[in-house]
C-alpha positions in Angstrom: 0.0 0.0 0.0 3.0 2.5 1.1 4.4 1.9 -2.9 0.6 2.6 -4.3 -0.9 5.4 -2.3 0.3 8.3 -2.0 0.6 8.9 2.3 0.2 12.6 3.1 1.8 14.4 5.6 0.6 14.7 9.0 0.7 10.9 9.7 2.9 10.9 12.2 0.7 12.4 14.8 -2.0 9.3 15.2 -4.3 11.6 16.2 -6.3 10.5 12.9 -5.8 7.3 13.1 -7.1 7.4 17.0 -10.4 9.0 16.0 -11.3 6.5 13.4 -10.9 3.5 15.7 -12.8 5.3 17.9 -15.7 5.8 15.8 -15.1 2.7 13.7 -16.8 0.7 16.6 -19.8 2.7 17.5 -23.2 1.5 16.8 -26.2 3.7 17.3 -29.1 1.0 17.0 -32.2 2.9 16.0 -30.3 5.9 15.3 -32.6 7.7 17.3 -31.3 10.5 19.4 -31.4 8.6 22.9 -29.3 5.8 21.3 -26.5 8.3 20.2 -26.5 9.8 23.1 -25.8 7.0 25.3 -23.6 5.8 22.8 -21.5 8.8 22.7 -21.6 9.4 26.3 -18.7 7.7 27.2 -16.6 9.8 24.8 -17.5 12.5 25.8 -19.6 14.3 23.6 -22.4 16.6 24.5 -24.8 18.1 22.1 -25.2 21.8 22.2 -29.1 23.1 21.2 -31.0 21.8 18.2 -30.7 24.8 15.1 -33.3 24.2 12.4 -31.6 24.2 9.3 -33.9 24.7 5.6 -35.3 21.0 6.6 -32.5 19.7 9.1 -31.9 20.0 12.3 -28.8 20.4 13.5 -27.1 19.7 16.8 -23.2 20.6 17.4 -20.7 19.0 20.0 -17.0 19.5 20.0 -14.6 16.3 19.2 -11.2 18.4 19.0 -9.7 15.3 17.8 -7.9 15.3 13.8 -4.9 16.9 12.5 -6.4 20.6 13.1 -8.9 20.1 15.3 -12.7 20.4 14.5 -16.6 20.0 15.3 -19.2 17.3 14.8 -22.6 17.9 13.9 -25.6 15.1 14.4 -28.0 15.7 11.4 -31.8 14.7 11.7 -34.9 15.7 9.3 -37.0 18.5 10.8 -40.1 16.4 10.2 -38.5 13.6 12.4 -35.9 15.8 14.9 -35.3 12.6 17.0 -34.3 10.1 14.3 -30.2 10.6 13.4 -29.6 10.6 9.7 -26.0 11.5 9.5 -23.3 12.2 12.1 -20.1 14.5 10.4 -17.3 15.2 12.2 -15.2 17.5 10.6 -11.3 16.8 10.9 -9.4 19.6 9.0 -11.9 22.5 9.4 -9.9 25.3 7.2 -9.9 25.2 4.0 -6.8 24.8 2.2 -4.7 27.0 0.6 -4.1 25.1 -2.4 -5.4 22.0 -4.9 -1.8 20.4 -3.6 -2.0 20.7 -0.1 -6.2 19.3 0.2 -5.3 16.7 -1.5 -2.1 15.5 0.5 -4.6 15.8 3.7 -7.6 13.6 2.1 -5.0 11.1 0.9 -4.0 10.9 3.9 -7.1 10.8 5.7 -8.0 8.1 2.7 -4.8 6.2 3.7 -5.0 5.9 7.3 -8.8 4.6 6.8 -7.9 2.2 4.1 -4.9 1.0 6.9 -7.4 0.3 9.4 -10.6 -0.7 7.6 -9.4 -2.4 4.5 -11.0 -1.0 1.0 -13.6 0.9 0.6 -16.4 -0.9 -1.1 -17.8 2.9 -2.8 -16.0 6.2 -4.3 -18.2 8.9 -4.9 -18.6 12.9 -5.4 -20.6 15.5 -3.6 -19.1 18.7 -3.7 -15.8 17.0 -3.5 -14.8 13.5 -3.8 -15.3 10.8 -0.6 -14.8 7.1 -0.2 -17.3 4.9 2.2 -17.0 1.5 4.1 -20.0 -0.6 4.9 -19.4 -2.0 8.5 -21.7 -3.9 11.1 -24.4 -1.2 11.7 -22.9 1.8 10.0 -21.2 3.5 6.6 -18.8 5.3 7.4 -17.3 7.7 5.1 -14.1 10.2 4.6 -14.9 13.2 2.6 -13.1 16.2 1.2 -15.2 19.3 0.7 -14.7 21.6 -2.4 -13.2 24.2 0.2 -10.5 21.7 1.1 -11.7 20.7 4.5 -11.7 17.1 5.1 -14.8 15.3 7.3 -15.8 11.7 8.8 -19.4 10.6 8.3 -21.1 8.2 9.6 -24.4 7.2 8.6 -27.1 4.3 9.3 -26.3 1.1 7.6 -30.0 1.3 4.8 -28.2 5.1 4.0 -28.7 4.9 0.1 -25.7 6.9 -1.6 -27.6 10.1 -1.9 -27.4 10.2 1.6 -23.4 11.4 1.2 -22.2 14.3 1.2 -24.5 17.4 1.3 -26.9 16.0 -1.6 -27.2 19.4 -3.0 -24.5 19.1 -5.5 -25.2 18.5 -9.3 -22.8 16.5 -11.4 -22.7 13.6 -8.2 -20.9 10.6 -9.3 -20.8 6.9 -7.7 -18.2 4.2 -8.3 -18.6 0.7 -6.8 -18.5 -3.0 -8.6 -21.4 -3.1 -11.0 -23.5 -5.5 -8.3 -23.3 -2.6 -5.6 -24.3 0.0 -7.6 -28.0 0.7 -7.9 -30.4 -0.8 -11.0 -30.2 1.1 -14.1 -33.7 3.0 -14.6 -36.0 1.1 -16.6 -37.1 4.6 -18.8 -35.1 5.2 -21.6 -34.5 8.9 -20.1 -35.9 11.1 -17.4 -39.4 12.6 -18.9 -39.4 15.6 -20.4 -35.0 15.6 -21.0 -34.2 17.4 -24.3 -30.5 17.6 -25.9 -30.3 21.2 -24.2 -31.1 19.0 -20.8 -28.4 16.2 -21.7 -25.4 19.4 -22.4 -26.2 20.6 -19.2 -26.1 18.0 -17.1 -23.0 15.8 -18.9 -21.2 19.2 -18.1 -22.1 19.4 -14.1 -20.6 15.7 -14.4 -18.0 16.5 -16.5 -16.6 18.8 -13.9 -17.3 17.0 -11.1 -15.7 14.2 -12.5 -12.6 16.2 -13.7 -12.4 18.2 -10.7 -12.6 14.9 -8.0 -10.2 11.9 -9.7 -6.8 13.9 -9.0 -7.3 13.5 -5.8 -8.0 9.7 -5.4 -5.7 9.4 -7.5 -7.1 7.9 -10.5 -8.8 7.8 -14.1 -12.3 7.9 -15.2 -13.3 7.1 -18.7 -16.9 7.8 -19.9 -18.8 6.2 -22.8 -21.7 8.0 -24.3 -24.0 6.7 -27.0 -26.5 4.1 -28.8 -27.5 1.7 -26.4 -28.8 -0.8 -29.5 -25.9 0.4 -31.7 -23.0 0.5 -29.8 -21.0 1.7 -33.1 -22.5 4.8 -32.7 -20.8 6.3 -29.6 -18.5 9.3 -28.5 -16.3 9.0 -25.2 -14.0 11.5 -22.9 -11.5 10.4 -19.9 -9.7 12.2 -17.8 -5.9 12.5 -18.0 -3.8 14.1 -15.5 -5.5 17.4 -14.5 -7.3 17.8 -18.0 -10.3 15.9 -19.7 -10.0 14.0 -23.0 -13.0 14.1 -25.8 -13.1 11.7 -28.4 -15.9 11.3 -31.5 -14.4 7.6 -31.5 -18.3 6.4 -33.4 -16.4 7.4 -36.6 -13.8 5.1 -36.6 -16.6 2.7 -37.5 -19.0 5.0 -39.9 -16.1 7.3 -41.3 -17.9 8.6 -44.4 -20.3 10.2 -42.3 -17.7 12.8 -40.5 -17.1 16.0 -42.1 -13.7 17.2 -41.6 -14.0 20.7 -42.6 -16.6 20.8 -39.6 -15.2 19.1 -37.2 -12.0 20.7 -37.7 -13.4 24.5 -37.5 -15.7 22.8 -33.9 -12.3 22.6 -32.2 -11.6 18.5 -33.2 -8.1 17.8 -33.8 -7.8 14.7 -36.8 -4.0 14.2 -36.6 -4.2 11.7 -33.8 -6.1 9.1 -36.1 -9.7 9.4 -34.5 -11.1 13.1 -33.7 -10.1 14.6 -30.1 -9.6 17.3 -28.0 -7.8 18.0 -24.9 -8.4 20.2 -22.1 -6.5 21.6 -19.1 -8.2 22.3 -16.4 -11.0 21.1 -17.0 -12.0 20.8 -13.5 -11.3 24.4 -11.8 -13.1 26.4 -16.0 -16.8 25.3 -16.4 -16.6 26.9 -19.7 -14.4 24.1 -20.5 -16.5 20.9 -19.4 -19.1 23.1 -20.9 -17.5 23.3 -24.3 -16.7 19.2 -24.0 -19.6 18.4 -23.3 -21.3 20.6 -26.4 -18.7 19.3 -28.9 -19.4 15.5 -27.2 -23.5 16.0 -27.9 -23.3 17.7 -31.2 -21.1 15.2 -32.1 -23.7 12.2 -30.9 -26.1 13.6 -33.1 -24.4 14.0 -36.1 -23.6 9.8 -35.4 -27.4 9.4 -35.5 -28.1 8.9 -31.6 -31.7 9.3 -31.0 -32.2 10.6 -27.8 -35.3 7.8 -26.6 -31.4 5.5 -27.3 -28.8 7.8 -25.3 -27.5 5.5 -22.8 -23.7 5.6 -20.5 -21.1 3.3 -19.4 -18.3 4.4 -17.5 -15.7 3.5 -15.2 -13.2 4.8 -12.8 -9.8 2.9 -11.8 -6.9 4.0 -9.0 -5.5 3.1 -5.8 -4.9 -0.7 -7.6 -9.0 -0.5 -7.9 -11.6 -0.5 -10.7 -15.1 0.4 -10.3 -18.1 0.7 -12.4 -19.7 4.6 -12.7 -23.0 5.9 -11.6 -23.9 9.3 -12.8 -27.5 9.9 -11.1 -27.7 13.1 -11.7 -27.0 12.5 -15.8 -30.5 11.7 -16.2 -30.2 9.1 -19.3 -29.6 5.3 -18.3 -26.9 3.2 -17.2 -25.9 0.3 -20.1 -23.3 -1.7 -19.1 -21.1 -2.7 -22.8 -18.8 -5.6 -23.2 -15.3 -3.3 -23.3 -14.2 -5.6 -26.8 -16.7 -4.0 -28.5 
């Protein structure tokens, strides 16, 4: 693991590695607020006042354990204040000053779990990447947040994957092996999505995506097309801090590109297939914007009806490879033999 993963650099204060095998154990029962109290008790945490939060209700209590310090918050729905959806204790709470240095503290973070709980069986990202562990009673998660701070969660054991993270992020992403991750919607689409709809959202994702696998580290690659004709497809991977497009559908229907507009759309034909790169992909919208516009025009042009639009992804690091969930893409998950 010490060859593979990049460590980070506060691990030789164990005050990280203390708190997760102290919260690694805990089990809450009902998750009702009696049970995590008495849980907790012996650790010392008492909850200040409930705040009512939009429709949450929050109740703080200091942990002051973790490389900087930090709070935890016990997180219930204001319709049922008693019943505990989500505990988060944050571990870094100041954001950091750079891409390089938040990731080196959630690698490390990422590291020190992995040391004591084996792999994670989930990646995912809501506003900013995470990695969860099923356990006896519990999920328990380590997130990084788009400011750079760096969080444990812990949530009830039925917690679907929406419940990570804040759930208020668009462009979310899930990657798990294909039997963990949820069923594929049986529509072909989600009613009512038009082209404009499809852009929009495969640039959130694009972003997210971009922005999130530098700090595992690892690769995503995204596959985009005709679920009956799986000729007809157009695909994009990240590579080092930039994003990859690729209309690779004409390698197999070449007499239907037209090089005089691809070329003046930004494709690049000297590589054999039409591509583009972009830097950066994750910190400009305007470039996941513009990938995802050349990626969709491009689909059409193939002759991808939009009842057929169907993904397959999947993302790889850390000596792992999971199979992508993009709930928030809004077109169904197709998993495609990779020799086709």
């Amino acid at each position: 693991m010490e060859n593979s993963i990049p460590r980070g650099r506060w691990l030789d204060d164990d005050i990280f590695r203390e708190q997760v095998r102290e919260v690694a154990p805990l089990r809450f029962g009902s998750w009702s607020l009696s049970d995590f109290e008495h849980t907790t008790s012996a650790l010392g945490w008492e909850l200040r006042e409930p705040k009512e939060i939009g429709d949450r209700v929050w109740r703080r209590f200091t942990a002051r354990k973790g490389p900087r310090g930090g709070y935890g918050t016990v997180i219930s729905a204001a319709s049922a204040p008693e019943q505990v959806r989500k505990l988060n204790v944050r571990v870094v709470d100041l954001p950091a000053e750079d891409r390089a240095t938040a990731a080196d503290l959630v690698r490390a973070a990422w590291w020190v779990a992995e040391d004591e709980l084996g792999p994670p069986t989930t990646w995912g990202g809501d506003s900013g990447p995470w990695m969860s562990w099923r356990l006896p009673g519990v999920r328990l998660l380590v997130h990084t947040h788009d400011g750079g701070e760096v969080s444990l969660e812990l949530l009830p054991p039925d917690a679907g994957t929406d419940a990570a993270g804040s759930g208020y992020s668009r462009g979310r992403w899930r990657a798990a092996d294909r039997s963990a991750l949820p069923v594929a919607p049986a529509a072909p689409h989600t009613p009512g999505t038009t082209w404009a709809d499809v852009e929009k959202r495969l640039s959130e994702t694009l972003r997210s995506l971009d922005r999130d696998t530098p700090f595992l580290p690892g690769r995503f690659i995204l596959h985009l097309g005709s679920a009956a004709d799986p000729r007809r497809f157009v695909q994009c991977w990240s590579q080092d801090l930039g994003l990859v497009v690729e209309a690779t559908g004409y390698l197999h229907q070449p007499g239907a590109a037209d090089p005089a507009r691809l070329t003046g759309n930004g494709w690049d034909g000297s590589r054999q297939v039409w591509q583009r790169r972009f830097t950066g992909a994750g910190d400009d919208p305007a470039r996941a914007a513009t990938g995802a516009r050349m990626l969709v025009e491009e689909l059409r042009h193939l002759g991808v009806g939009l009842a057929d639009l169907s993904y397959d992804g999947t993302m790889t690091g850390r000596g792992r490879g999971f199979h992508l969930d993009l709930p928030d893409l809004g077109i169904p998950r197709v998993h495609r033999d990779p020799a086709v």
